[in-house]
N, C-alpha and C positions, 0 to 999 in steps of 0.2 A: 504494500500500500504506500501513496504515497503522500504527503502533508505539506501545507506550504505553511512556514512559519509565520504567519499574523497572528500579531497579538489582539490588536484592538480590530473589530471585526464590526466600527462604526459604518452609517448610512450619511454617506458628504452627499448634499444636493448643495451643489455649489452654485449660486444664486442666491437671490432675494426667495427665501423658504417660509419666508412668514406666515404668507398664508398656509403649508403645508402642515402648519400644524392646526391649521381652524376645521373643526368638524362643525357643521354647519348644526346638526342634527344631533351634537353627541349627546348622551345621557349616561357616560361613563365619568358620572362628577370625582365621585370616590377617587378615582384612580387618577385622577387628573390633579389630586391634592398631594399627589406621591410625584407628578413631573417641575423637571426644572429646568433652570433656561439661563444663557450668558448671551445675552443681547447687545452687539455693537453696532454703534452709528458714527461714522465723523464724516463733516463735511469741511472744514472749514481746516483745513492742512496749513500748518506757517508755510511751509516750503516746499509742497506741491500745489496742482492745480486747485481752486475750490469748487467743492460738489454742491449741489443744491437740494439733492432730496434723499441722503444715507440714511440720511437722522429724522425725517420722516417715516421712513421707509422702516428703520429699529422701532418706534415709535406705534406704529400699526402692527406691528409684530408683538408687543409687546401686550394693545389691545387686546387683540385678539384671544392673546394666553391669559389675560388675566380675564376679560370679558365672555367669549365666545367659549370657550375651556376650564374658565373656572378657575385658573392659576393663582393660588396665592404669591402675591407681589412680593414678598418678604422668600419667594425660591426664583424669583429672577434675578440677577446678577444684573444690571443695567449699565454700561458704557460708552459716554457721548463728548464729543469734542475734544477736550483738552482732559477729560478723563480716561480715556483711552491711549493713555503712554503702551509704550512698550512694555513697561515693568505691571503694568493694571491689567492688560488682557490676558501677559502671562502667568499673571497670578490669578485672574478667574479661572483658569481651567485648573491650578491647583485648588479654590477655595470650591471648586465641587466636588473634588476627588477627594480632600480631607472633612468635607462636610456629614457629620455625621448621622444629619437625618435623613439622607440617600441610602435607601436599602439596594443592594447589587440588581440589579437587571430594572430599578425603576427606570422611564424616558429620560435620557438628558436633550435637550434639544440645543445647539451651538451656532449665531447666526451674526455674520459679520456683513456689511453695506456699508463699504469705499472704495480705495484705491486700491488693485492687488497691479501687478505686473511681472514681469520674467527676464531672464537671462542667460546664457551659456557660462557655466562659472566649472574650477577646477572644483571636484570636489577633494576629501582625505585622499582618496586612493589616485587622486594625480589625474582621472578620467574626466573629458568635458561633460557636463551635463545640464539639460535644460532644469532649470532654478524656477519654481513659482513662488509668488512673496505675496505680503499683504503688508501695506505699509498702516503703522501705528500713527497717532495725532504728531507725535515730536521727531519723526523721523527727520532725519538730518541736525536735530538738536545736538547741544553738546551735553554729554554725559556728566552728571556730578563729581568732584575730584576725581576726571580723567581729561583727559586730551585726545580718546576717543568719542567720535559722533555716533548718535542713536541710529540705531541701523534700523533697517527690515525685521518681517518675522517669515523665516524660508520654509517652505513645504517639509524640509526634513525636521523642522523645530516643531510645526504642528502636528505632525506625523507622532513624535515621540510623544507631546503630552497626550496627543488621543491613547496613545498605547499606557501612558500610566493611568491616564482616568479608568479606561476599558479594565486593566487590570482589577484595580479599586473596586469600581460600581458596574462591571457588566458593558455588555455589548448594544448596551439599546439604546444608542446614541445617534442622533444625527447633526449632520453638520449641513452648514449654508452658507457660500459666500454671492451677496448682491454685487461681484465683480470682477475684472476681467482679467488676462495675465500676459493680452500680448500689448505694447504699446507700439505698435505699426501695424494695424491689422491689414491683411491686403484688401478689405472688403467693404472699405469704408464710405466708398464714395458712392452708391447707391442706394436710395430711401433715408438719407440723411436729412435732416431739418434742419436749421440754423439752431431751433430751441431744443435740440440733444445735445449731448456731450455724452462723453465715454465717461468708466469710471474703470479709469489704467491711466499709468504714470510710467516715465523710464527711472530705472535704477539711476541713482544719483551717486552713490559709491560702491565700490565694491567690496565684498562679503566675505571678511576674512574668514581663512580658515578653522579659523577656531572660534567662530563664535557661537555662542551655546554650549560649550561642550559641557559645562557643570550639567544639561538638561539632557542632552544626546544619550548618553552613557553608550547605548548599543546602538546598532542601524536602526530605522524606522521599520516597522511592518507595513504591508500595501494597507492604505485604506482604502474606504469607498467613498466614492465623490463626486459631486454633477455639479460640474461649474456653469456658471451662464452662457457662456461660450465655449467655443472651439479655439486652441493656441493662433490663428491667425486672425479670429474677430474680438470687436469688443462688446462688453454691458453695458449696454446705455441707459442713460436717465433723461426723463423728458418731463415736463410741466410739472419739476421739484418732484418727480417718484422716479422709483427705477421702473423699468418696464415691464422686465419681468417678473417684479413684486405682484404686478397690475394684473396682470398673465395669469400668473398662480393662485392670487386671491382667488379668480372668477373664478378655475375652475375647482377650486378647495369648496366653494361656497356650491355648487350645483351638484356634487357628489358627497355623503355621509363620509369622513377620515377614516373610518373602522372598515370601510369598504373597499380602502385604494389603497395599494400599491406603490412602492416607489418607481415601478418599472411602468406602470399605467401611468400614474403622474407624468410621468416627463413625457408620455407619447402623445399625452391630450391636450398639452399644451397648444396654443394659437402658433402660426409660424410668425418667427419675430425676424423680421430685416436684420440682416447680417449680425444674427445673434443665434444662434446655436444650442440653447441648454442641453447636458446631459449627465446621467447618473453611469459613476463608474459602484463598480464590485461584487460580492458574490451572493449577496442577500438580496437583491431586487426583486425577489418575488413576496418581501415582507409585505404586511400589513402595514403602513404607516404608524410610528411609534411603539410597536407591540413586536418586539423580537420574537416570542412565541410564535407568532400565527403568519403563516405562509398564505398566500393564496393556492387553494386545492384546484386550481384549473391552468389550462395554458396561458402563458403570456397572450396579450391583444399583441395586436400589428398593426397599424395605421391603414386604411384605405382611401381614395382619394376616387374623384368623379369629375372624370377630364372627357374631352370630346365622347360625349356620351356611352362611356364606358366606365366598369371602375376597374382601378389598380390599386393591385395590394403591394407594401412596401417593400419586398422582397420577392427573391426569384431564388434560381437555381444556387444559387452559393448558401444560400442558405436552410438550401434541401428542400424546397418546395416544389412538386412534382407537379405536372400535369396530371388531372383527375382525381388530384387530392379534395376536399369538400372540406368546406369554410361556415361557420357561421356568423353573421356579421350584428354587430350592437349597435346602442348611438349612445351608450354610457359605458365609461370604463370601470364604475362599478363593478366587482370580479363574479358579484351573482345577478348581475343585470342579465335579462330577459334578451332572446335574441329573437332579430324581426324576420330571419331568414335566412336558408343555407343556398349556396354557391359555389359552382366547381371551378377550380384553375384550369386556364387553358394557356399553352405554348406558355412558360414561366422561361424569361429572360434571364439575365445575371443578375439581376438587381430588383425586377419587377416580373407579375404576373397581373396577366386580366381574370378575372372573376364574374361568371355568367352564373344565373338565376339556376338553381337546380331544380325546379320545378314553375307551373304557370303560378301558381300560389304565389311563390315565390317572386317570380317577377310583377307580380301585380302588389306586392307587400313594398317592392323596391319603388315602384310607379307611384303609390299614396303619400311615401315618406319626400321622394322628389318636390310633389306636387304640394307638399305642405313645407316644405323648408326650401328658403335660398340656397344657391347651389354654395356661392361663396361660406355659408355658415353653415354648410354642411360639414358634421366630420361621424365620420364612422371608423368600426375598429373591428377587426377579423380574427377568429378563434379557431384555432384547427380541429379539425373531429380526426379526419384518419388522413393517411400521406396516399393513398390511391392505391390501385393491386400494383403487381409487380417486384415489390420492394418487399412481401413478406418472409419471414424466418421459415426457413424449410426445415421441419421437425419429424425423425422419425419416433416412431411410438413401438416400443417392443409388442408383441400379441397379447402378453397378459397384462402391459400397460394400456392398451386401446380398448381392451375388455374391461378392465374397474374404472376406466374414468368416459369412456362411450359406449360402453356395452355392446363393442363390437371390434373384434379381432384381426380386423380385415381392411382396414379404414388407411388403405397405399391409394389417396384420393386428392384431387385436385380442389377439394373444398376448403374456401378461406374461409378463417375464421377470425374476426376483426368487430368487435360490440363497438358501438359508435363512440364510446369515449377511450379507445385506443388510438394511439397514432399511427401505430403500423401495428399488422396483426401478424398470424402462425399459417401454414399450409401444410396438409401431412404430405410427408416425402418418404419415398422411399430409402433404403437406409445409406444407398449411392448417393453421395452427391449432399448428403441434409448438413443444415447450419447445427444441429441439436439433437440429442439423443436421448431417449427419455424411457426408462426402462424402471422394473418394481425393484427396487433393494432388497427387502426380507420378504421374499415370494414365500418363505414357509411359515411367515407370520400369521397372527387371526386379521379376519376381514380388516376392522377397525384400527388393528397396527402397523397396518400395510403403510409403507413408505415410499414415494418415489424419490431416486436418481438420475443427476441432467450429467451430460456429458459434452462439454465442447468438443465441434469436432476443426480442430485446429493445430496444423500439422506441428507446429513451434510448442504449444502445451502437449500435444501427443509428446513428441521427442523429449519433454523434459518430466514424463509423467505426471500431469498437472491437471491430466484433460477433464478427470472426470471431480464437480463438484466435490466439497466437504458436506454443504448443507443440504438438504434433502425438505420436500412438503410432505405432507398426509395426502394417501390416494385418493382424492377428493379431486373435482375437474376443477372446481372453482380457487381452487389453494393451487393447483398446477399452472391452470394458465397466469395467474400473478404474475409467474415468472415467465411466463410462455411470452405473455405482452411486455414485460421489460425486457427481456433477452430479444425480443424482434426490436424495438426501438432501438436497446445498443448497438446490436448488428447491423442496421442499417445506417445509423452513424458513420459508427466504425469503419464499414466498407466503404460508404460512397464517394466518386472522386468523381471529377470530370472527364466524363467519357470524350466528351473532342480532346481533348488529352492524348489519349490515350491512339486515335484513332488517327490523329496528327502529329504521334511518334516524338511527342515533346515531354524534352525531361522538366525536372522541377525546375521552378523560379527559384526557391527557396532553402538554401543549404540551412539542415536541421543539426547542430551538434551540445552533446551534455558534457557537464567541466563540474567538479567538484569544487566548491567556490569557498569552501570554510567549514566550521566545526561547533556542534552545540556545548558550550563550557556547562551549561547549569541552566536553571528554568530560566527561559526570559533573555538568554545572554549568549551571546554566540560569537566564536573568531574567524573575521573572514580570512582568505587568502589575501596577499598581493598580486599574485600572478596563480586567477585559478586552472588547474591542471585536468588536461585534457582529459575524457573517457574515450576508449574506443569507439568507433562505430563500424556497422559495413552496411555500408548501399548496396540495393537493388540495382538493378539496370537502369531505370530510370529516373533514379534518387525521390522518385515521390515514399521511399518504407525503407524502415534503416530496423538494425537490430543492436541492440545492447546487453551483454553481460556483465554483472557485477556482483558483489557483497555488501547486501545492503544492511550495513550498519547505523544505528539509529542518530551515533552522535555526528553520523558526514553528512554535509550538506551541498545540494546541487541547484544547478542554475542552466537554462537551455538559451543557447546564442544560434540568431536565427538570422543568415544571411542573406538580402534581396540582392538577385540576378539584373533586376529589370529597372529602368531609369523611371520606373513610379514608383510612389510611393502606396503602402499597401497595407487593409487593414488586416488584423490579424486578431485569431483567440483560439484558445488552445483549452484542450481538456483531456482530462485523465480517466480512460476506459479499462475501469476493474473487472480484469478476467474470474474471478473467486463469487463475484456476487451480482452483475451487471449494473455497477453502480457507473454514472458518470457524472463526473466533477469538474466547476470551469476551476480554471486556474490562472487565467491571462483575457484580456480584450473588452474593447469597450462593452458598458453596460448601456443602456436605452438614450437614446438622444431622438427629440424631435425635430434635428437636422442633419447636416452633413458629419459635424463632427471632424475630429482629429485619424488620419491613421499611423499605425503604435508605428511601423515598421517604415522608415524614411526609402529614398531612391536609392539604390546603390549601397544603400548605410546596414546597418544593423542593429540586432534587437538584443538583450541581453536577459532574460525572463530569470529572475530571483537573483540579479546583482546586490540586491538590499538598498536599493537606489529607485530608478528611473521602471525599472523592467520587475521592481516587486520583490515578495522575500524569499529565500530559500526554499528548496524543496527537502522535507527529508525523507528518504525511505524505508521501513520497516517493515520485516513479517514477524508474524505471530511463534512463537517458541516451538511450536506444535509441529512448524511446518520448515521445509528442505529449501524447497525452490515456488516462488510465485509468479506469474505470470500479467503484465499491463499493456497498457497503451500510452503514448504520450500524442495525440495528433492536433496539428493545427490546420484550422481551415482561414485561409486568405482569399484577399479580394480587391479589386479595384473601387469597390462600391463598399458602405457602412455591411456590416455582417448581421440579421436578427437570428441570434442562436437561443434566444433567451428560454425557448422551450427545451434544449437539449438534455440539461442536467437532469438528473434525477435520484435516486437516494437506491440503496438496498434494495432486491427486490426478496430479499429472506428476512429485513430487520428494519421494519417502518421508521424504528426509533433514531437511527443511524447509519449513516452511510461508511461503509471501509475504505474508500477510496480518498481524494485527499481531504484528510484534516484541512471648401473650394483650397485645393494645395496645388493643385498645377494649372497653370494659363493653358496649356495648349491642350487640345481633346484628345482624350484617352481611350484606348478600346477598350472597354469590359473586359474582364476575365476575371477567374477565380481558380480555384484549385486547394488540393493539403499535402500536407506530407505526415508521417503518422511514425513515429519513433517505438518501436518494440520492448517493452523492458523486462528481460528476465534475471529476475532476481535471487541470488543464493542466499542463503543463510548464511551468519561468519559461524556457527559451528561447523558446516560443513567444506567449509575454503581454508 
């Protein structure tokens, strides 16, 4: 298995989030007298630009929590203008973490509106790196008995106090900044007004290397984060608010908070002029505020109603098949009511059209038209199943097809797919199947009867791995569980781009893992200076590599992912658990309702758990029990934003837990997409 060391495992909605915490509807007072909040506004900078609507903007934020939420004002943390030093914000995120009427996992809610900006700065280990800052009220000030001047607060200083708070009070933290981080956005000159202004600044000195370091102690872990923008646009502010404060309020206030999602949230956004919001990290399918409660359905998907057709926000890079079936909402509420289902036809790289799957249907789309402007329309699309074709070929031994279909003989071409699967099972004969599914204790009584799954996969064959530990009860209903998550992995797992493959082209993207450092104790870890290669070996076509190792709990690893092609590309990677069909993200943007940033530069490269830029370490570990285990590491790229948002998925043996892991170019771009999928077979150090 393998884990990515985060510590604080926060919810960044990087923007103006104020409204994100307004439930329009809540009636969850009680618990709302357990949330707390560090509320920043500054407008009025000595020595940057002045903003005109930060401290508005904290201000309604603060509303709302104490009005609309019920927030006692005595657990907000409130600072504005010339109380917003440097030494005062960094001491509110201590004075939550040491505050003692924060019981662990209550809301902390974190929300700053001003100046943030960016930079290319060295970091410790001597590597250039893009630097995101928020600058404090005194920045450029001079420092009290020093002859150093007040600096910035850098992404890896916020980083670290999120990770001691998280330690302290839990992971049910979000964060907000109402600000942007590039000061030259390229995209500034269209839908601009005279009465906007950005809220970004340039770096006015530069960031020693040591600042912070009493606060630093370790690397940062990744957090999760949705800034207002994309690194090439800015956050604008307009008639004294930000914009996207304005954005979020409306739709906080039209949908109940216990309802939404962080990952709904940022899709339902309005489209804002060269402003981009998006949510990075691996909890996107939370409830807003409530770290317990997941949403139980697929991520939405944006749809869009353009020359009298609609298009859904994603194509083929993102696995969307022709004759897959959609259901479409008009509220991103996660158990809102849908007006109607629809199939994908001919799915693009990036986009798919969506037709009425029945007359019903089409006359349900006809009423909704005819009652809403097309402009203020926004609908949002739910997957039912990914279409035939793509199912897990399972054979069934005779006296497995006999206890769980009552029939022995079932070498049949019947799919089997309930409408809330996304890929379903087909019996196969025992040539050729993805699965093998036979009784364990055949001499057991009825009622003790047990089944065993068997990957058939030539890599776990050779390393004797193939056939499952954990086993269901011969029950169809407790088999297929895992029948529908082992077709969902599977088809992940396999899919690549067939024009690929057809047009004899190797990968864009060289895949290689490096041992980057070593966990000292809880929480603390030493990196390398120069991390040290792992083997690999390519395939022919470098899209599948294989790796052997000794996976030792205290080594830690990092995947450096190198682009071929002179675009830039986005990328996200996830870890496909052979032992339980768990998959887990690890890398790539989380939801944005625009273009967004991609992780993977032209020509440059990605460095995935440098403890930096690329996120924390991986580590990996098997269970005592066991010799050798078997994974995946795959990334899928793309020329266009990636929605994988539905891929993850947990255990399909242990609900409670998953084992697996703990505008950029002027000139026009062709489409493509593609992955490359890193093998990991793992020994045990008893047995090395």
């Amino acid at each position: 298995m393998v884990e990515p060391l985060a510590i604080a495992e926060t919810n960044e909605l990087g923007l103006s989030f104020d409204s994100a915490i307004l439930a329009s509807n809540s009636t969850d007072i009680d618990n709302n007298n357990s949330f707390y909040a560090l509320v920043i506004g500054i407008n009025d900078y000595p020595n940057l630009d002045r903003l005109s609507g930060a401290i508005a903007d904290a201000d309604r934020v603060v509303k709302f929590l104490s009005t609309n939420l019920q927030v006692p004002l005595d657990h907000i943390i409130n600072l504005r203008n010339e109380e917003a030093s440097r030494a005062a914000i960094i001491q509110g995120f201590f004075k939550l973490r040491d505050d003692p009427r924060i019981v662990k996992g209550d809301p902390i809610f974190i929300y700053y509106a001003g100046h943030g900006g960016s930079r290319r700065e060295k970091r410790n280990s001597g590597a250039a790196n893009e630097v995101q800052v928020i600058f404090p009220y005194d920045y450029g000030g001079q420092e009290l008995e020093s002859d150093r001047l007040i600096n910035c607060i850098p992404d890896q200083t916020i980083a670290t106090l999120l990770n001691s708070l998280s330690e302290e009070k839990g992971n049910n933290i979000t964060v907000v900044f109402d600000s942007c981080h590039s000061a030259s956005g390229s995209r500034d000159g269209s839908g601009v007004f005279p009465s906007m202004q950005p809220r970004c600044a340039p770096l006015l000195h530069d960031i020693p290397c040591d600042l912070d370091d009493d606060i630093l102690g370790a690397a940062p872990a990744r957090q999760r984060k949705s800034p207002a923008c994309g690194s090439r646009e800015k956050a604008w502010e307009q008639d004294q608010q930000g914009r996207f404060t304005t954005a979020l309020l409306e739709v906080l206030q039209s949908c109940p908070v216990e309802k939404l999602t962080y990952h709904n949230l940022i899709i339902s956004l309005p489209d804002l002029i060269n402003q981009s919001p998006h949510c990075y990290g691996a909890n996107k399918s939370r409830v807003i505020f409530n770290s317990r409660i997941s949403s139980p359905q697929n991520a939405y998907i944006p749809v869009t109603f353009e020359r009298e057709a609609l298009t859904l926000g994603a194509g083929t890079s993102s696995g969307i098949t022709s004759g897959s079936i959609w259901e479409l909402h008009l509220s991103v509420a996660y158990d809102s009511q849908p007006f109607g289902r629809f199939t994908a036809k001919g799915p693009r790289v990036s986009t798919t059209t969506l037709t009425p799957f029945t007359e019903e249907d089409k006359r349900s789309l006809e009423l909704i038209l005819a009652q809403k402007s097309r402009l203020q329309l926004r609908l949002y699309a739910r997957q039912l199943n990914a279409g035939t074709g793509n199912e897990l070929k399972v054979w069934f031994s005779p006296q497995a097809a006999r206890m769980l279909f009552h029939d022995s003989n079932r070498e049949t071409s019947q799919i089997s797919m309930p409408p809330k699967h996304e890929v379903g099972y087909i019996h196969h004969s025992r040539e050729g199947a993805d699965l093998e599914v036979e009784i364990h204790n055949i001499d057991s009584a009825p009622e003790s009867l047990e089944v065993a799954f068997s990957i058939c996969d030539s890599i776990a064959q050779a390393h004797g791995v193939s056939k499952l530990e954990q086993r269901k009860p011969a029950q169809r209903r407790n088999v297929e569980s895992v029948l529908f998550a082992a077709a969902k992995w599977n088809w992940h797992l396999r899919r690549i781009n067939e024009q690929h493959i057809k047009e004899g082209r190797h990968s864009v993207i060289e895949m290689g893992m490096y041992k980057v450092g070593q966990s000292i104790r809880a929480n603390r870890r030493e990196l390398l200076q120069d991390p040290e290669s792992v083997p690999v070996t390519y395939d022919e076509t470098g899209t599948a590599a294989l790796v052997e190792f000794v996976a030792r709990s205290r080594d830690l690893y990092g995947i450096k992912l190198s682009n071929k092609r002179s675009v830039p590309l986005y990328v996200s990677m996830f870890f496909f658990d052979a032992t339980d069909f768990s998959i887990v993200h690890l890398f790539g943007h989380s939801a944005s309702n625009g273009q967004g940033d991609p992780e993977l530069p032209a020509d440059g490269e990605l460095f995935i758990g440098d403890a930096v830029d690329g996120g924390s370490p991986l580590k990996f570990t098997i269970p005592l029990t066991k010799k050798v285990e078997v994974g995946h590491l795959k990334v899928f790229w793309s020329t266009d934003p990636l929605e994988l948002d539905h891929v993850p998925q947990p255990s399909a043996f242990d609900s409670r837990s998953s084992r697996g892991v703990t505008k950029v170019s002027k000139h026009r771009v062709t489409k493509d997409w593609g992955t490359v999928c890193l093998t990991l077979v793992q020994h045990s150090p008893s047995e090395r």
